[in-house]
C-alpha positions as CSV (number, residue, x, y, z in Angstrom):
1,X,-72.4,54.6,5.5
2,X,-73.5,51.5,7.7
3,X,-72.1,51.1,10.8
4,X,-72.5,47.8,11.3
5,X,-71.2,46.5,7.9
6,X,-67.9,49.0,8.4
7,X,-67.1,47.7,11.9
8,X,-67.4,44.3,10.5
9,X,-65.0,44.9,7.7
10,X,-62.4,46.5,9.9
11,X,-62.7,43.7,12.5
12,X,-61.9,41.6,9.1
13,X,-58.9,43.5,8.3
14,X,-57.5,43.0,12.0
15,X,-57.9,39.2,11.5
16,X,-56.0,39.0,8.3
17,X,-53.5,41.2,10.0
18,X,-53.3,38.7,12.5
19,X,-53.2,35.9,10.4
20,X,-49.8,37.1,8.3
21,X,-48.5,37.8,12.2
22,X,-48.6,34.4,12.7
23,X,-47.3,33.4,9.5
24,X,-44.5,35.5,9.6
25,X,-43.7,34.5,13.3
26,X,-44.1,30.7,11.5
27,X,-41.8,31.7,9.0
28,X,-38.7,32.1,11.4
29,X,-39.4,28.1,12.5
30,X,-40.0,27.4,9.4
31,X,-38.8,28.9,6.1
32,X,-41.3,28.6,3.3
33,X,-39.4,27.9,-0.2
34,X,-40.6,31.1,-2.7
35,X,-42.3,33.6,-0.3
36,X,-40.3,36.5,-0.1
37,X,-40.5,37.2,4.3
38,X,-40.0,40.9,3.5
39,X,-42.9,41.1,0.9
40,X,-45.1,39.8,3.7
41,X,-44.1,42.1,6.1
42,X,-44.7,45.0,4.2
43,X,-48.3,43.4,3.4
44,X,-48.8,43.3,6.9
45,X,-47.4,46.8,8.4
46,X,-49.1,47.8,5.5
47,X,-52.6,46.5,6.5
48,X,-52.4,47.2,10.3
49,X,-51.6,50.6,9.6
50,X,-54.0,51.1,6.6
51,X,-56.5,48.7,7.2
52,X,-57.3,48.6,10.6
53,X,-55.9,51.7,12.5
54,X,-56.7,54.2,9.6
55,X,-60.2,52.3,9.0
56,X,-61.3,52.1,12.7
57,X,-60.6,56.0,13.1
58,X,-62.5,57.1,9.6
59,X,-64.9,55.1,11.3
60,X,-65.5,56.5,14.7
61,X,-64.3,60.2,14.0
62,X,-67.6,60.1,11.2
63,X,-69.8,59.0,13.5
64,X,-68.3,61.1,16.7
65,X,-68.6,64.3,14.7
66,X,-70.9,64.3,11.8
67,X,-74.7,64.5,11.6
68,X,-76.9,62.0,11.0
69,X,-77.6,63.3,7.8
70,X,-74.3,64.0,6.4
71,X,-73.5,60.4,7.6
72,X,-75.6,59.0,5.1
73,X,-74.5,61.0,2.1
74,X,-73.0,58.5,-0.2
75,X,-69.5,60.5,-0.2
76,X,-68.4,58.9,2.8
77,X,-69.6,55.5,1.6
78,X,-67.9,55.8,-1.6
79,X,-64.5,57.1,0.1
80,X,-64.8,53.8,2.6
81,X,-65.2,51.5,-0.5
82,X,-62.2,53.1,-2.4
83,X,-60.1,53.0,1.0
84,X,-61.1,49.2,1.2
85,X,-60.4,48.5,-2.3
86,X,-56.8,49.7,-2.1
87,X,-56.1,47.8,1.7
88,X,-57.1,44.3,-0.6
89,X,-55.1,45.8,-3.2
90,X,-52.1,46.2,-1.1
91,X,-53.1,42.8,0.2
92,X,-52.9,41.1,-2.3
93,X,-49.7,42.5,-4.0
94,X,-47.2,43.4,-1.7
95,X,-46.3,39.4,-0.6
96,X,-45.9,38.7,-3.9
97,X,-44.0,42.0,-5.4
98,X,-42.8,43.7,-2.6
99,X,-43.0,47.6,-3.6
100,X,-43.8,47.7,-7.2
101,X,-46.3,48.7,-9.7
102,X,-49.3,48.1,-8.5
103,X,-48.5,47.5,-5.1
104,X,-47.3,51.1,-5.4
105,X,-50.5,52.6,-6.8
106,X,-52.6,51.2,-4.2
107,X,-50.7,52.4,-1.7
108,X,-50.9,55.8,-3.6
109,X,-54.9,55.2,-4.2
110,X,-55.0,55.2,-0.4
111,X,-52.8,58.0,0.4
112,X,-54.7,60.3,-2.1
113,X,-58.1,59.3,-0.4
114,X,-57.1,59.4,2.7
115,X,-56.3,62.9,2.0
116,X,-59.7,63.4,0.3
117,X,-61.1,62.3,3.1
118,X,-58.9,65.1,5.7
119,X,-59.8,68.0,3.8
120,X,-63.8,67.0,3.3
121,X,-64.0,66.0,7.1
122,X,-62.9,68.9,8.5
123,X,-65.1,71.1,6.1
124,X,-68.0,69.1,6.9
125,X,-67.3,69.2,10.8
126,X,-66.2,72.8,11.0
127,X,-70.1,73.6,9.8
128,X,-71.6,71.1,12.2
129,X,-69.8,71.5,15.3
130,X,-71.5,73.6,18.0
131,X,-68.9,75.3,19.7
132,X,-68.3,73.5,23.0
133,X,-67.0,70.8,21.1
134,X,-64.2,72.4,19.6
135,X,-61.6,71.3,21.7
136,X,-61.6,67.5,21.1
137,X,-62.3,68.7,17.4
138,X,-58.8,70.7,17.3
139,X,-57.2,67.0,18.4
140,X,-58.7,65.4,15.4
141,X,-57.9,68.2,13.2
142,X,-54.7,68.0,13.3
143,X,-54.4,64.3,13.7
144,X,-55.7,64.7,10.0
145,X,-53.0,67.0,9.0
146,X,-50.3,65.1,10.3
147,X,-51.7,62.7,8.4
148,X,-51.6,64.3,5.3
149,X,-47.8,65.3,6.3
150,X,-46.9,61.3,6.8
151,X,-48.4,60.5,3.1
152,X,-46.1,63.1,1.3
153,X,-43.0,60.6,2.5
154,X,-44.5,57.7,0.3
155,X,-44.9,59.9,-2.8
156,X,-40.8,60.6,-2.2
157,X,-39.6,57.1,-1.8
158,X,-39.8,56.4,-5.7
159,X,-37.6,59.2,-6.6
160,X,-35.0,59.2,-4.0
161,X,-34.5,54.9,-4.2
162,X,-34.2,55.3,-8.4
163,X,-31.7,58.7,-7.8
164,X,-30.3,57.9,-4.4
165,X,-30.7,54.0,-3.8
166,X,-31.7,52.5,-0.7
167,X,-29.0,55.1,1.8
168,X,-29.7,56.6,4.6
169,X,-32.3,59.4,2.5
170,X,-34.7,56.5,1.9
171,X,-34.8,55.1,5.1
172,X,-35.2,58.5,6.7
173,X,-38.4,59.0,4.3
174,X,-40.1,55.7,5.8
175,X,-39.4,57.0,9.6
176,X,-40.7,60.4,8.9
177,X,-44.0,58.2,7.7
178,X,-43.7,56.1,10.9
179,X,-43.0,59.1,13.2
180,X,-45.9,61.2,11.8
181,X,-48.2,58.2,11.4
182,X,-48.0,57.0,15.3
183,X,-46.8,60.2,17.1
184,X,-49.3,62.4,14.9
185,X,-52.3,61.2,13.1
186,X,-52.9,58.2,16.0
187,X,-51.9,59.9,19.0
188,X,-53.8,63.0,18.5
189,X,-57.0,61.3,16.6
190,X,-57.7,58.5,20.0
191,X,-57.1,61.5,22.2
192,X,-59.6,63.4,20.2
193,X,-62.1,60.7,20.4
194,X,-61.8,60.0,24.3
195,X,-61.6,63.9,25.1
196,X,-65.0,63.8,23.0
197,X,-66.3,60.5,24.9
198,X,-65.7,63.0,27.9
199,X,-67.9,65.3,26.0
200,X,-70.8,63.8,25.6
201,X,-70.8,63.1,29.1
202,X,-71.2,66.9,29.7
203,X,-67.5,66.9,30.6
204,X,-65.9,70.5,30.0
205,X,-62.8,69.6,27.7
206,X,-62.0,73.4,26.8
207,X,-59.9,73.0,29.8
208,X,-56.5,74.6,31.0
209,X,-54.4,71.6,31.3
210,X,-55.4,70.2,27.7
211,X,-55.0,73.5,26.2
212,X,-51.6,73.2,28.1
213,X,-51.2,69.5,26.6
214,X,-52.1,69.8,22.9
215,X,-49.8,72.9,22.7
216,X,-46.7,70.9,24.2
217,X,-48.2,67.8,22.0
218,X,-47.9,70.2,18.7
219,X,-44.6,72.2,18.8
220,X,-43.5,69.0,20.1
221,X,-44.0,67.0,17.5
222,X,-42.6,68.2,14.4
223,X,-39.1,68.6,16.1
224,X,-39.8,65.4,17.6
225,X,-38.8,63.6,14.5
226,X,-35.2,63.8,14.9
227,X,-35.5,60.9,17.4
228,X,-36.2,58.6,14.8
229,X,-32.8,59.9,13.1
230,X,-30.3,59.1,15.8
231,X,-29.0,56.6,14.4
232,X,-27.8,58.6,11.3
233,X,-25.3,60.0,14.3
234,X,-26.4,63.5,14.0
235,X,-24.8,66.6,15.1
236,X,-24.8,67.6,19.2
237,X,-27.5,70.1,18.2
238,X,-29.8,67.9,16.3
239,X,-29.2,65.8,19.8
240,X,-30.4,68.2,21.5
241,X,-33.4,69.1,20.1
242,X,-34.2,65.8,20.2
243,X,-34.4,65.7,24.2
244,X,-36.0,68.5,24.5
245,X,-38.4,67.1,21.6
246,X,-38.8,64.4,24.2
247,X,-39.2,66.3,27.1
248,X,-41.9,68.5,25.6
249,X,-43.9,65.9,24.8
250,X,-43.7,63.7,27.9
251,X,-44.9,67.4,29.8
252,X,-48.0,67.2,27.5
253,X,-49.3,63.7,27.7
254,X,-48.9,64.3,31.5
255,X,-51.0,67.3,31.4
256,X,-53.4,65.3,29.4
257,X,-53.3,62.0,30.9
258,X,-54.2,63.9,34.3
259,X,-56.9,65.5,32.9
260,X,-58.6,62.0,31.6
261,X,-57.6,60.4,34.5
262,X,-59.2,63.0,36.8
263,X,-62.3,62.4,34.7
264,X,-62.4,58.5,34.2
265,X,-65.3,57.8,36.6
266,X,-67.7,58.9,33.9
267,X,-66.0,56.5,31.5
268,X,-66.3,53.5,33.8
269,X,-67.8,51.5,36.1
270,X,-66.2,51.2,39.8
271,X,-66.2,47.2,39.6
272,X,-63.2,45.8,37.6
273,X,-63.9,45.0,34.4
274,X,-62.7,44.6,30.3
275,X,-63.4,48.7,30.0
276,X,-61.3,49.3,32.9
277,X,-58.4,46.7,32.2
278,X,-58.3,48.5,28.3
279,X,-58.6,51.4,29.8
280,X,-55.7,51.3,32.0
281,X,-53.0,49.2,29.5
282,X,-54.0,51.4,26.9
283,X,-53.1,54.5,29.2
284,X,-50.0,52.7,30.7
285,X,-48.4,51.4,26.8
286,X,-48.9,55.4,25.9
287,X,-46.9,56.7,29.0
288,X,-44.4,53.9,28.4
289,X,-44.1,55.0,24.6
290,X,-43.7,58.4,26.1
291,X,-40.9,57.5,28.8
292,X,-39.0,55.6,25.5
293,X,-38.5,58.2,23.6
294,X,-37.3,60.1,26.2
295,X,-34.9,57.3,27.2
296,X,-34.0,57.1,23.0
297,X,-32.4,60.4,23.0
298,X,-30.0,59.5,25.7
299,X,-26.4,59.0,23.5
300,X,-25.6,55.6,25.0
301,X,-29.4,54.0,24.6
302,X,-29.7,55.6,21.3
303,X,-28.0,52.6,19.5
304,X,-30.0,50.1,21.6
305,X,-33.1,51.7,20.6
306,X,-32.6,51.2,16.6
307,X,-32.1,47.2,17.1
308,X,-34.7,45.1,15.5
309,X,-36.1,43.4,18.4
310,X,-36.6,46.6,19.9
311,X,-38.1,48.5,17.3
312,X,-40.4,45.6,16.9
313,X,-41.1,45.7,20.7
314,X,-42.1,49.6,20.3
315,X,-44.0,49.2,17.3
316,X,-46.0,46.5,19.2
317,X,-46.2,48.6,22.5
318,X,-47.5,51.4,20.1
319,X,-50.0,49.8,17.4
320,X,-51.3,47.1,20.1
321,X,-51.0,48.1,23.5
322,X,-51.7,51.9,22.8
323,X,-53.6,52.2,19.9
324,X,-55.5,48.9,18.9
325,X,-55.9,49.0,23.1
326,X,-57.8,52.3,23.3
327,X,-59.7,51.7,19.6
328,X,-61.5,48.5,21.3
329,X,-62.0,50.6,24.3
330,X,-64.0,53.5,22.3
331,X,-65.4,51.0,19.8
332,X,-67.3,50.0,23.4
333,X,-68.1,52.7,25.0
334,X,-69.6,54.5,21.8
335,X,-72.0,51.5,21.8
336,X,-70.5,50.7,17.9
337,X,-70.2,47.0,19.5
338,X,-70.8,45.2,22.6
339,X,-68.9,42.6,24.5
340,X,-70.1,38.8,25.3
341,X,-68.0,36.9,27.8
342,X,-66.3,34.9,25.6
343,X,-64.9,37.8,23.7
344,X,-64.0,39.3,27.2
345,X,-61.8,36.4,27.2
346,X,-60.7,36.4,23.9
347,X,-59.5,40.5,24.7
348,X,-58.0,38.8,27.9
349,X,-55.9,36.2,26.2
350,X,-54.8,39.5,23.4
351,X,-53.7,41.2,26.4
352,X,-52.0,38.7,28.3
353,X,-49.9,37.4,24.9
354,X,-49.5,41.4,24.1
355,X,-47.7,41.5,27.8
356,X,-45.6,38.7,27.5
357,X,-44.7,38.9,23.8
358,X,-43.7,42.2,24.8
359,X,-41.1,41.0,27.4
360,X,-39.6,38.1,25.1
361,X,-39.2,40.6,22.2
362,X,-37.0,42.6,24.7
363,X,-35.0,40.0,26.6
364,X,-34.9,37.4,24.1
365,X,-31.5,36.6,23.9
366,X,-32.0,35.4,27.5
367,X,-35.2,32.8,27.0
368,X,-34.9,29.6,25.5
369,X,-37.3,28.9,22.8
370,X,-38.4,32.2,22.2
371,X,-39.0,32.4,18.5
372,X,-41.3,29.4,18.9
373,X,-42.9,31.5,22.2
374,X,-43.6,34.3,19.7
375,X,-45.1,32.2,17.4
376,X,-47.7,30.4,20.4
377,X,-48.6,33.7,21.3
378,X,-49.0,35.3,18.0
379,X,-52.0,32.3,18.0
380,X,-53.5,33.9,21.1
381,X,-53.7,37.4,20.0
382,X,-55.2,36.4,16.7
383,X,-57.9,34.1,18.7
384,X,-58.9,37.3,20.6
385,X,-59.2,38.7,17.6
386,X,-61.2,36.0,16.3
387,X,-63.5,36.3,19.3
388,X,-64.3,39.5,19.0
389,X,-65.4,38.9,15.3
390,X,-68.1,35.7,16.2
391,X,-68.9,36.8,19.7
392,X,-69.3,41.1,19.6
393,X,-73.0,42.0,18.8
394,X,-73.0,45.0,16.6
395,X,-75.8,47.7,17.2
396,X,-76.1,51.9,16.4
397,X,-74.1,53.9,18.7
398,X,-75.2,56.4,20.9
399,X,-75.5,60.0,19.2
């Protein structure tokens, strides 16, 4: 598998994610006669999830844990191509068909690769690891089996929406995905990947406070789920299990946050710079996510937190200011590409629109003009995007 070729491609797919951002924040100005907005939406959670997030980590967890020479096997390449193939499958179907027969079977194509992909990885690692690096391995591990758990809800939607329709069971299917997609497989995949940045710097992860944080991170997270069912009105117990869900889990990104933060000289330079800035607002979004879900669980903000502007607002603070955040930040430090100074900017302008779009999403009904706002600054985040792809110089990582 090349490296430069495959960062190339994913930087592609975050483009054309950004491009359908903008035309969906276009659409609220102005309506287009015969697209379907929901169609496009789907095309576009569809691809940031799938075709950037997934991508970028198959990426970097190959190249952070394999050998050389189990790198360049063609099984990797070939999984890459069929992953790709179903992201411009989806692409290509979903604005057009919404959830439907082929849109449906590349989604499946991707979900039964991805899975492909879980089970080989973690063979392959398991024989090539040397022990010390077990730690940040056990992260990734089961960032891949949450992974695997997120995919099964896709394979139920069919059923339940032809037995069932679209009730309450159908849309607690697509939050299970969501809930083990970005509090599982993402959370636990970047923390792998920066606890093994640590690594490499002779840094020793097998350390008391992240044992202590990817224990609380684990039981956590399964129970965890019924946060994203509140608004179903559960029972007092399922209430409570959801605070303490919360509780558990904001106790183990502190212990883990501490332990990266206590360590982040060897990750980055004293001077201010891009590294540290992503550094920091990636950090920051993922406490904020953190301190939300907490706040979710509390009966009289659990309503609040199931509006659309908000959920969009979390979703954004999640995917962008956590997730795409820290994969530009260890897309950089691995050495997999290189910043000039106009894509320093272009990441400044991401940021800065990430920030603001951010606050408008959650007080809009208090600024005029917002919906065209959103759409100005749906044009800056793409342009960073942009300037990342003509500007970052692509060369091997470090090994």
């Amino acid at each position: 598998m090349n490296l430069s070729r495959s960062t190339y491609i994913i930087i592609l797919n975050l483009i054309l994610v950004g491009i359908i951002g903008c035309f969906l924040r276009f659409y609220f100005l102005h309506p287009v006669a015969g697209i379907n907005y929901g169609y496009v939406l789907h095309a576009h959670s569809h691809l940031a999830f799938l075709g950037w997030v997934f991508m970028a980590l198959y990426v970097l967890i190959i190249y952070a844990y394999l050998p050389r020479e189990i790198q360049k096997t063609g099984t990797f390449s070939i999984l890459f191509i069929l992953l790709q193939l179903a992201n411009l499958g989806m692409l290509f179907t979903f604005p057009f068909m919404g959830y439907a027969l082929w849109s449906i079977l590349f989604s499946a194509m991707h979900a039964i690769t991805a899975m492909v992909f879980a089970g080989l990885f973690i063979r392959k690692a398991r024989l090539a690891l040397p022990e010390k690096h077990q730690l940040s391995f056990l992260f990734i591990k089961w960032g891949l089996i949450l992974m695997v758990i997120s995919n099964l809800a896709p394979f139920a939607l069919g059923p339940v929406s032809a037995i069932k329709g679209k009730g309450d069971l159908y849309y607690l299917l697509i939050y299970f995905y969501l809930h083990f997609q970005y509090n599982g497989w993402f959370i636990f995949a970047i923390i792998g990947l920066i606890l093994r940045l640590l690594e490499r710097f002779d840094v020793n992860t097998n350390n008391r406070l992240i044992r202590a944080g990817f224990k609380l991170k684990l039981i956590a997270v399964f129970p965890a789920y019924t946060l994203s069912a509140l608004w179903t009105d559960p029972d007092a117990i399922w209430q409570l299990i959801a605070v303490m869900s919360a509780v558990i889990q904001l106790a183990g990104i502190v212990c883990i946050g501490y332990f990266i933060i206590r360590h982040q000289g060897v990750l980055l330079q004293r001077k201010v710079n891009m590294l540290q800035i992503l550094f920091w607002v990636g950090l920051v979004s993922l406490a904020v996510q953190h301190l939300l879900m907490l706040l979710s669980a509390i009966p009289a903000l659990a309503n609040l937190a199931f509006t659309r502007n908000i959920v969009i607002a979390y979703l954004h603070l999640v995917l962008l200011g956590f997730v795409s955040v820290w994969l530009f930040f260890i897309l950089l430090k691995t050495g997999s590409l290189q910043l000039s100074k106009s894509s320093s900017l272009g990441l400044g302008g991401f940021l800065t629109a990430f920030v603001i779009t951010e606050l408008i999403l959650v007080f809009q009904g208090y600024i005029p003009n917002s919906i065209q706002w959103l759409f100005y600054l749906a044009i800056v985040q793409l342009a960073g995007f942009l300037s990342l792809f003509f500007n970052m110089k692509l060369i091997k990582p470090t090994s």
